[in-house]
TIMI-2910 file (N, C-alpha, C, CB; in pm, 1 decimal, decimal comma, always signed):
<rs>
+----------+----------+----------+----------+----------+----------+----------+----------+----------+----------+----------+----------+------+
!      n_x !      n_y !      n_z !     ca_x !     ca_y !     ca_z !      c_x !      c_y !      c_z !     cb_x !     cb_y !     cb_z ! resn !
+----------+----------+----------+----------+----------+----------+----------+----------+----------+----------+----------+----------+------+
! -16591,9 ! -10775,1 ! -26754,1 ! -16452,3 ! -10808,6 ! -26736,1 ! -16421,5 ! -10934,4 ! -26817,9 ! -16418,9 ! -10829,3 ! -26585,2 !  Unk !
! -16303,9 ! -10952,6 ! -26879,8 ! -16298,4 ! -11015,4 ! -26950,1 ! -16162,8 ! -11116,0 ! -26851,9 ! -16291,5 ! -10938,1 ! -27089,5 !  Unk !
! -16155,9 ! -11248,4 ! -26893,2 ! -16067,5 ! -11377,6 ! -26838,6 ! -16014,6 ! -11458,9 ! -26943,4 ! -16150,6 ! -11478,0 ! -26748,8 !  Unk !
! -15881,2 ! -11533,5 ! -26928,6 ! -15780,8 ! -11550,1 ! -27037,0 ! -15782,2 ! -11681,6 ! -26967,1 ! -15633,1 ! -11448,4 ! -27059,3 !  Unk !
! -15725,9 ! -11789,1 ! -27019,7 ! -15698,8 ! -11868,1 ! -26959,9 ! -15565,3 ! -11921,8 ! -27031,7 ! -15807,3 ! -11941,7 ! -26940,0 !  Unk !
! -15450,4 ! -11944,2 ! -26926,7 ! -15341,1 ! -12027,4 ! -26973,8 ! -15238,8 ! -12078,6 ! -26862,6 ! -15266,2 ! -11948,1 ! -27077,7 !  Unk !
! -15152,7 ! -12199,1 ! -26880,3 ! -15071,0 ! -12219,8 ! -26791,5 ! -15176,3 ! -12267,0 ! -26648,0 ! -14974,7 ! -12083,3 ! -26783,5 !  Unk !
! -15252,6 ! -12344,4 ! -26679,5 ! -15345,1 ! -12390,7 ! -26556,3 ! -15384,7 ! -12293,3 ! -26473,0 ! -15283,8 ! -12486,2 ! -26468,2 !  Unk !
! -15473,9 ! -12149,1 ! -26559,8 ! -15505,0 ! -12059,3 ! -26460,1 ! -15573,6 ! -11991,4 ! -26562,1 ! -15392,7 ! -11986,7 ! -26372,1 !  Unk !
! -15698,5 ! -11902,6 ! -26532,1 ! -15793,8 ! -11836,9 ! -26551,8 ! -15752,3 ! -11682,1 ! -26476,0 ! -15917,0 ! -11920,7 ! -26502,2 !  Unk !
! -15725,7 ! -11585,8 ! -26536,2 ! -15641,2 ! -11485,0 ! -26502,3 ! -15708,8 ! -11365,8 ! -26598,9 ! -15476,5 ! -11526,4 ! -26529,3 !  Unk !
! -15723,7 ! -11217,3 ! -26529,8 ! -15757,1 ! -11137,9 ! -26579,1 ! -15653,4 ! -10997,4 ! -26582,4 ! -15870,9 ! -11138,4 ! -26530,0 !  Unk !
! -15568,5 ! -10939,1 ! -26667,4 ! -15491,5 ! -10900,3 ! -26667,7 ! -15379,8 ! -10943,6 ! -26759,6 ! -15487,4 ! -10895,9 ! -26573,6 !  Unk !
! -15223,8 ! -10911,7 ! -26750,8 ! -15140,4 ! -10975,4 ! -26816,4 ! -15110,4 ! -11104,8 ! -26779,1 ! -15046,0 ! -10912,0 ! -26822,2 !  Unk !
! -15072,1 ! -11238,8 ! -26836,2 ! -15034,3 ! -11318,0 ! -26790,5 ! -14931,7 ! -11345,9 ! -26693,8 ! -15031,0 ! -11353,8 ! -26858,1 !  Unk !
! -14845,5 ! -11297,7 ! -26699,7 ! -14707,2 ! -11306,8 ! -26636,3 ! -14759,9 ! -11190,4 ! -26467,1 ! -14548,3 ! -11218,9 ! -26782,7 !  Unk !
! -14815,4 ! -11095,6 ! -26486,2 ! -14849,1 ! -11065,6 ! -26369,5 ! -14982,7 ! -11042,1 ! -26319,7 ! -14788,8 ! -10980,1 ! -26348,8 !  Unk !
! -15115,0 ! -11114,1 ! -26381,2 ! -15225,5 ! -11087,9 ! -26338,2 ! -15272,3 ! -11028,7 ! -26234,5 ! -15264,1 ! -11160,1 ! -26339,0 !  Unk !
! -15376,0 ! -10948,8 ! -26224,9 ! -15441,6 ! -10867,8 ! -26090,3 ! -15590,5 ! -10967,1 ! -26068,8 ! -15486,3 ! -10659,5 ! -26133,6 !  Unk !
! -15638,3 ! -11035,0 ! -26104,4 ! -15710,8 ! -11200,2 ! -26069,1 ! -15665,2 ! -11304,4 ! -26113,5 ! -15840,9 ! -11228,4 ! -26112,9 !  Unk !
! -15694,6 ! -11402,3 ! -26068,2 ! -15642,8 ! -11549,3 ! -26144,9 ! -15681,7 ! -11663,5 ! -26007,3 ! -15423,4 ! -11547,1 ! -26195,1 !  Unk !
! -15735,8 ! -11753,3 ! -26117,1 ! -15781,0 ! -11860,9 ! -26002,7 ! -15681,4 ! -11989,6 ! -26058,4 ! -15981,3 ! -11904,2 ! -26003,8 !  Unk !
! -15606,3 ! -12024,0 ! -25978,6 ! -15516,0 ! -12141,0 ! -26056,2 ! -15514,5 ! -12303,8 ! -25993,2 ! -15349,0 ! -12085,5 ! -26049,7 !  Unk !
! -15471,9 ! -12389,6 ! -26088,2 ! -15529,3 ! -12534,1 ! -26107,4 ! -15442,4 ! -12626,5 ! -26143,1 ! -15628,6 ! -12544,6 ! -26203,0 !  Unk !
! -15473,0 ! -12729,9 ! -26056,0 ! -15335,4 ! -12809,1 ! -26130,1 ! -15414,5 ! -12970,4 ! -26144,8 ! -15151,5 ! -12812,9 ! -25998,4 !  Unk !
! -15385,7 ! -13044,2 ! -26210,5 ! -15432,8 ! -13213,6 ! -26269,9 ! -15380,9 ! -13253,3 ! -26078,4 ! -15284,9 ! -13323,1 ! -26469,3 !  Unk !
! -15491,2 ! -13344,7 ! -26095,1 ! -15470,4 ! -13455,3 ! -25972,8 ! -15484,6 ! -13592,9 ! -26034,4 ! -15588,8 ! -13441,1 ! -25844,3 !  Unk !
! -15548,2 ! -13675,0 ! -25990,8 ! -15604,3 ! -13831,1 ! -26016,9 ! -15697,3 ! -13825,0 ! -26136,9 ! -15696,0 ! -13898,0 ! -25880,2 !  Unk !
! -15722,6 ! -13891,3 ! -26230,9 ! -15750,7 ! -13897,8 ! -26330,5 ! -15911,2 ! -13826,8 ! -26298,7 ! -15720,0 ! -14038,2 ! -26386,5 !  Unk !
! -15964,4 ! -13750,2 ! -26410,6 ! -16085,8 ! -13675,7 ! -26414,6 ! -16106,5 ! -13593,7 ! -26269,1 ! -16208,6 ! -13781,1 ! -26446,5 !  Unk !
! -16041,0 ! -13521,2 ! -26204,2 ! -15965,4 ! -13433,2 ! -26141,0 ! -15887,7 ! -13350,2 ! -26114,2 ! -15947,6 ! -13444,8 ! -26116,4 !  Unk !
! -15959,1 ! -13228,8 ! -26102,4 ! -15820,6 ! -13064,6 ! -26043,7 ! -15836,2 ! -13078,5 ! -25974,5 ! -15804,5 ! -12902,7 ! -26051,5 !  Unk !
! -15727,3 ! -12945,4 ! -25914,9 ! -15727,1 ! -12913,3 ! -25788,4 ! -15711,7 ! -12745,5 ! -25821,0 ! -15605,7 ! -12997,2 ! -25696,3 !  Unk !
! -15864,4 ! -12700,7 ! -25725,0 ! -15846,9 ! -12576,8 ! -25763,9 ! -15735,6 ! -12524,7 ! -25641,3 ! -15997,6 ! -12496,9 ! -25777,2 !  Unk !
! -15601,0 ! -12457,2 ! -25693,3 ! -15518,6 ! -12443,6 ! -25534,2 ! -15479,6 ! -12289,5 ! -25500,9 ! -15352,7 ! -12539,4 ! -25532,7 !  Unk !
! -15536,2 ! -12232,7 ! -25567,8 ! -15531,8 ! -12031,6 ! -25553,4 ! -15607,6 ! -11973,1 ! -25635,5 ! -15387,3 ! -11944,6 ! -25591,2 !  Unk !
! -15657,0 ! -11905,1 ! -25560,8 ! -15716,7 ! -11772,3 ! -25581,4 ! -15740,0 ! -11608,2 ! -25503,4 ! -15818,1 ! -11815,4 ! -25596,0 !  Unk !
! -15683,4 ! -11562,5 ! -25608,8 ! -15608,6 ! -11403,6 ! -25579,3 ! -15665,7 ! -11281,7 ! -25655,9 ! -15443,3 ! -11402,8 ! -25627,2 !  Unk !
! -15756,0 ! -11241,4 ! -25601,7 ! -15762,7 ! -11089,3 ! -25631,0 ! -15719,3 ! -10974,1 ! -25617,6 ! -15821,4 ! -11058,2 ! -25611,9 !  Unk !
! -15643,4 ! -10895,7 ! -25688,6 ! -15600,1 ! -10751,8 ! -25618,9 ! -15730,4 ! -10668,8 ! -25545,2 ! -15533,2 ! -10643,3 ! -25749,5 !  Unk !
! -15652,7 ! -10587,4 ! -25463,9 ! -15725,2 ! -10541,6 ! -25327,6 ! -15829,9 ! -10420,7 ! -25414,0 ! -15590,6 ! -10461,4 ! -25180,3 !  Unk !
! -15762,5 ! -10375,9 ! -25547,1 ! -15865,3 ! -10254,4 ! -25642,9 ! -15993,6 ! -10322,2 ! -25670,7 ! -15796,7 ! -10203,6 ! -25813,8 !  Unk !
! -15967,7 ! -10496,1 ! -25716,0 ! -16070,4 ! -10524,0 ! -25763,2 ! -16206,7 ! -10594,1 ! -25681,9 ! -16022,6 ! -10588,2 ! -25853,7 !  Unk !
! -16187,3 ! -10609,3 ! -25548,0 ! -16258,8 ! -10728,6 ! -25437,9 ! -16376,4 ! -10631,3 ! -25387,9 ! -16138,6 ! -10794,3 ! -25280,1 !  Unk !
! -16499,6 ! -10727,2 ! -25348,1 ! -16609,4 ! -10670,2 ! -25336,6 ! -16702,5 ! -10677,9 ! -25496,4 ! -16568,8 ! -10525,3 ! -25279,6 !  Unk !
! -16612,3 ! -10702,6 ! -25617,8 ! -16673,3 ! -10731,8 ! -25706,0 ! -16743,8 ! -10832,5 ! -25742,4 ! -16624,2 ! -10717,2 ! -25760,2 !  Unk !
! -16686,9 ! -10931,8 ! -25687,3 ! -16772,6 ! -11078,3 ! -25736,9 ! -16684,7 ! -11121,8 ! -25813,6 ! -16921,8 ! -11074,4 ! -25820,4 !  Unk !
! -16544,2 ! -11096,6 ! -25840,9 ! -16479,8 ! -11131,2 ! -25937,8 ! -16367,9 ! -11282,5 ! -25896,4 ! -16409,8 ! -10990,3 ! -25981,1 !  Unk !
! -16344,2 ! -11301,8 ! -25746,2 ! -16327,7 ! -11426,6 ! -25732,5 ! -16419,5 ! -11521,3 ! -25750,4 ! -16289,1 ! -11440,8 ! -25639,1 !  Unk !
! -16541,7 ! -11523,3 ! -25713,7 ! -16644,5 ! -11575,4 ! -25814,7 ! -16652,9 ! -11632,4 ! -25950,4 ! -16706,0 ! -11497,7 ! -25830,4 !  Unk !
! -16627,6 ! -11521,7 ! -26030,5 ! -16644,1 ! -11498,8 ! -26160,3 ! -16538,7 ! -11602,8 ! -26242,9 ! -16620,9 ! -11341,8 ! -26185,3 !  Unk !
! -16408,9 ! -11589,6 ! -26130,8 ! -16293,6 ! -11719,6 ! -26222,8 ! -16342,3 ! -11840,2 ! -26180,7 ! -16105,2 ! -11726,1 ! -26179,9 !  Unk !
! -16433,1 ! -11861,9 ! -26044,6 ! -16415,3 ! -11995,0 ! -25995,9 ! -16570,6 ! -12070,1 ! -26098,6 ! -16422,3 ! -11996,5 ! -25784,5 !  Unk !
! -16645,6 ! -11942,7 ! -26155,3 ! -16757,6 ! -11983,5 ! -26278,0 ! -16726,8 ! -12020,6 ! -26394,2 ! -16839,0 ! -11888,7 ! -26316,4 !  Unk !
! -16566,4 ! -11958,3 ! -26406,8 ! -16506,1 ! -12025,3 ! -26537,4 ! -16401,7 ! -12158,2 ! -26512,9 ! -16417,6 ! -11903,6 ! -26618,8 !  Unk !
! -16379,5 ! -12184,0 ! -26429,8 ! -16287,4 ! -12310,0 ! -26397,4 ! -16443,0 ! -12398,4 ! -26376,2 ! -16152,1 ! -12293,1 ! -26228,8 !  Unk !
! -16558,3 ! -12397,6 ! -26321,5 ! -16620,9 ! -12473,6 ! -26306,8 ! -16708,5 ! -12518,2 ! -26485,4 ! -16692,0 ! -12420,2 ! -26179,2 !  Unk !
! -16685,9 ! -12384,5 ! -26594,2 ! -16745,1 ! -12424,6 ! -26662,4 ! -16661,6 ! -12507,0 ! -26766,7 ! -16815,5 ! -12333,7 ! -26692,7 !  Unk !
! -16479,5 ! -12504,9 ! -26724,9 ! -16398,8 ! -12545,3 ! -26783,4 ! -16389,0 ! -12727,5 ! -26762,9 ! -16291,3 ! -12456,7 ! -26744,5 !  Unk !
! -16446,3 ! -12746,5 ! -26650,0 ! -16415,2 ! -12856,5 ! -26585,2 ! -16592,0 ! -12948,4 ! -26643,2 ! -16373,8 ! -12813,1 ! -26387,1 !  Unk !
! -16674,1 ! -12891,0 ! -26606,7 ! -16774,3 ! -12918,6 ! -26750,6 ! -16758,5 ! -12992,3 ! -26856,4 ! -16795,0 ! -12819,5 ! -26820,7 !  Unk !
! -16675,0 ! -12898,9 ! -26925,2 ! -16659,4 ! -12892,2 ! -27089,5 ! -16591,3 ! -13010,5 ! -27079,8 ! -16574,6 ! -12758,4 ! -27174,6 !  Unk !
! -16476,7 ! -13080,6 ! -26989,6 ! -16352,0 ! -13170,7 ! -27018,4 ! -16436,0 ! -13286,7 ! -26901,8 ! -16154,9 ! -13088,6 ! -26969,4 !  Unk !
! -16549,1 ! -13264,5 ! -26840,6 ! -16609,4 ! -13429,8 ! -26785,0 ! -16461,4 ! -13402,4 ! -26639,4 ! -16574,6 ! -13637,5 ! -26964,9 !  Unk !
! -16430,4 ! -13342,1 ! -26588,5 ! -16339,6 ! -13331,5 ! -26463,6 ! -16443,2 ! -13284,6 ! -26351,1 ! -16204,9 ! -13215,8 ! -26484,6 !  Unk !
! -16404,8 ! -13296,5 ! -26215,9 ! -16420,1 ! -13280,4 ! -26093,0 ! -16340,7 ! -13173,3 ! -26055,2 ! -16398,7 ! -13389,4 ! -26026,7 !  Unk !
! -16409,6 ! -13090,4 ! -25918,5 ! -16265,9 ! -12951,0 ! -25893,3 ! -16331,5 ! -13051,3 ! -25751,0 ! -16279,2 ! -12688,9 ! -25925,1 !  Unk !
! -16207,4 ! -13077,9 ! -25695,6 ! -16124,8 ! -13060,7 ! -25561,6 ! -16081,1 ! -12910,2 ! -25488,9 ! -15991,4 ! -13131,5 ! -25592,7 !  Unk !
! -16142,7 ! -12884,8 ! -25370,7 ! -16147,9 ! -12710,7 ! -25332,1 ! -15975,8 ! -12769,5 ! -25289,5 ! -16300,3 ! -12620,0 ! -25160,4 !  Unk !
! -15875,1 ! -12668,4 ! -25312,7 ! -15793,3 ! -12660,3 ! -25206,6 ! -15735,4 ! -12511,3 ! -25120,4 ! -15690,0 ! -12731,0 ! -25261,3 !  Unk !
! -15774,8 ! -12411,9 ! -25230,2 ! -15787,9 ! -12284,6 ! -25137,3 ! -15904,3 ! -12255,7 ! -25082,1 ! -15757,8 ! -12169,1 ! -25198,5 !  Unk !
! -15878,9 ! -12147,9 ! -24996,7 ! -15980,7 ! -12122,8 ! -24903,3 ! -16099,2 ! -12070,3 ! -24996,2 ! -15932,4 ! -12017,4 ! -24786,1 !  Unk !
! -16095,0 ! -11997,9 ! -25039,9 ! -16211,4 ! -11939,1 ! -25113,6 ! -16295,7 ! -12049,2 ! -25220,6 ! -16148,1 ! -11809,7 ! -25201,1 !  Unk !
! -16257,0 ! -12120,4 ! -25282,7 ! -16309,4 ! -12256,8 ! -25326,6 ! -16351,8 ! -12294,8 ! -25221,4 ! -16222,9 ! -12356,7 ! -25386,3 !  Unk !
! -16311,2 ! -12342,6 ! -25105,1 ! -16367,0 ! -12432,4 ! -25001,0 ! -16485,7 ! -12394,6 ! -24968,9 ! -16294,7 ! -12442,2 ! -24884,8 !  Unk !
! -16500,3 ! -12246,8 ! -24939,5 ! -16604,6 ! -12177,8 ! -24886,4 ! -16732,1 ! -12171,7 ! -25001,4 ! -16546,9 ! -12032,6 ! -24841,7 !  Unk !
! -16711,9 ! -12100,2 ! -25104,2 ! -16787,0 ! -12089,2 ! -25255,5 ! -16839,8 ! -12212,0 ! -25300,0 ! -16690,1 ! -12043,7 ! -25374,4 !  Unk !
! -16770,1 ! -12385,9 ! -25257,4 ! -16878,3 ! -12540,7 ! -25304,1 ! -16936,4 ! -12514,2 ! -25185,4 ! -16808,6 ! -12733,5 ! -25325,8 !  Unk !
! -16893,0 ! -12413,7 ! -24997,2 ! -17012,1 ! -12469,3 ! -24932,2 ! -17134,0 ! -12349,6 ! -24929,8 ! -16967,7 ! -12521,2 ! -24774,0 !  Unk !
! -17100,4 ! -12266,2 ! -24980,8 ! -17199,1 ! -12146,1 ! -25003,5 ! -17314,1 ! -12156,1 ! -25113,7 ! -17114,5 ! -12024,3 ! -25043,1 !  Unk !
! -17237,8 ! -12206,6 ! -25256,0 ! -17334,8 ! -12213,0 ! -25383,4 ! -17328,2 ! -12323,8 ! -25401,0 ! -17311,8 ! -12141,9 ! -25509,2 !  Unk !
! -17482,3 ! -12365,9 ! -25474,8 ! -17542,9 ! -12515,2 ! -25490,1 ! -17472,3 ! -12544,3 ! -25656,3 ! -17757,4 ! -12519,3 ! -25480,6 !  Unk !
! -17456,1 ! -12398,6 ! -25699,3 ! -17425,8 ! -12450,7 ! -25861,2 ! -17319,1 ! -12524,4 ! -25863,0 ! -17397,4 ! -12340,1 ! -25971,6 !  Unk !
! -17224,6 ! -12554,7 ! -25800,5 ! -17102,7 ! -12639,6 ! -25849,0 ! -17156,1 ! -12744,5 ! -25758,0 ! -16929,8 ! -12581,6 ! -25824,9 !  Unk !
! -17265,6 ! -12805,0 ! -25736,4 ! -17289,3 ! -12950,9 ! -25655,2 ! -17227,8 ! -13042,4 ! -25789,2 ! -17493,3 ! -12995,0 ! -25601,6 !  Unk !
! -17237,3 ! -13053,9 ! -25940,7 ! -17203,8 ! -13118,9 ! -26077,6 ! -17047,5 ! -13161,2 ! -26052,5 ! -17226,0 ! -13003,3 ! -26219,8 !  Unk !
! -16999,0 ! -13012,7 ! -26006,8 ! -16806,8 ! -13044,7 ! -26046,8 ! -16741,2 ! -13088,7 ! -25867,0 ! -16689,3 ! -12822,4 ! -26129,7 !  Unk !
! -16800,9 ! -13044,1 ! -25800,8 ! -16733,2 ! -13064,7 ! -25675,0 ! -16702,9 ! -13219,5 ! -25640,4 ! -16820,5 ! -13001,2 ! -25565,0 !  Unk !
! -16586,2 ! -13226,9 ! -25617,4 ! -16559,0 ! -13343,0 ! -25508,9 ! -16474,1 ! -13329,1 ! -25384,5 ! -16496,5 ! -13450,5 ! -25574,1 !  Unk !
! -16479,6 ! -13455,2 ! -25283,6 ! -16380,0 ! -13383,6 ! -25181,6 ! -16231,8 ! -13410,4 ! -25159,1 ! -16428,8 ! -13403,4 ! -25058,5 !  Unk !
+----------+----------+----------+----------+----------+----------+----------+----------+----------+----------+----------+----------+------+
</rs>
């Protein structure tokens, strides 16, 4: 599956109406906020909310930023997987 990124969001599908997308907005300096994430109901069970929150974490990497969870599924995914212990803050 392939992921686009624009407009503070990592989205698979068309932009304007994506069927995934994990979206993000600037907080306090070297800080997001990851604040949605939405899968259509065709695609879940895939691993594919996952899959955006692996590319916002590798986005946040690349730019030296922190992700702040603020949807639920972020919240759960920094306390489930050790790999984002690097980008997480609270």
């Amino acid at each position: 599956m392939t992921f686009e990124q624009k407009d503070r969001m990592f989205y698979h599908g068309e932009a304007h109406s994506p069927i995934a997308k994990i979206e993000y907005e600037p907080a306090e300096a070297g800080v997001i906020v990851a604040t949605s994430t939405v899968v259509d109901p065709s695609l879940r069970g895939q691993g594919i909310a996952k899959q955006l929150l692996d590319h916002l974490a590798e986005y946040a990497r690349a730019h030296d930023l922190k992700i702040r969870p603020k949807c639920s599924y972020v919240v759960k995914a920094f306390e489930r997987y050790s790999e984002y212990e690097d980008v997480k803050t609270a």
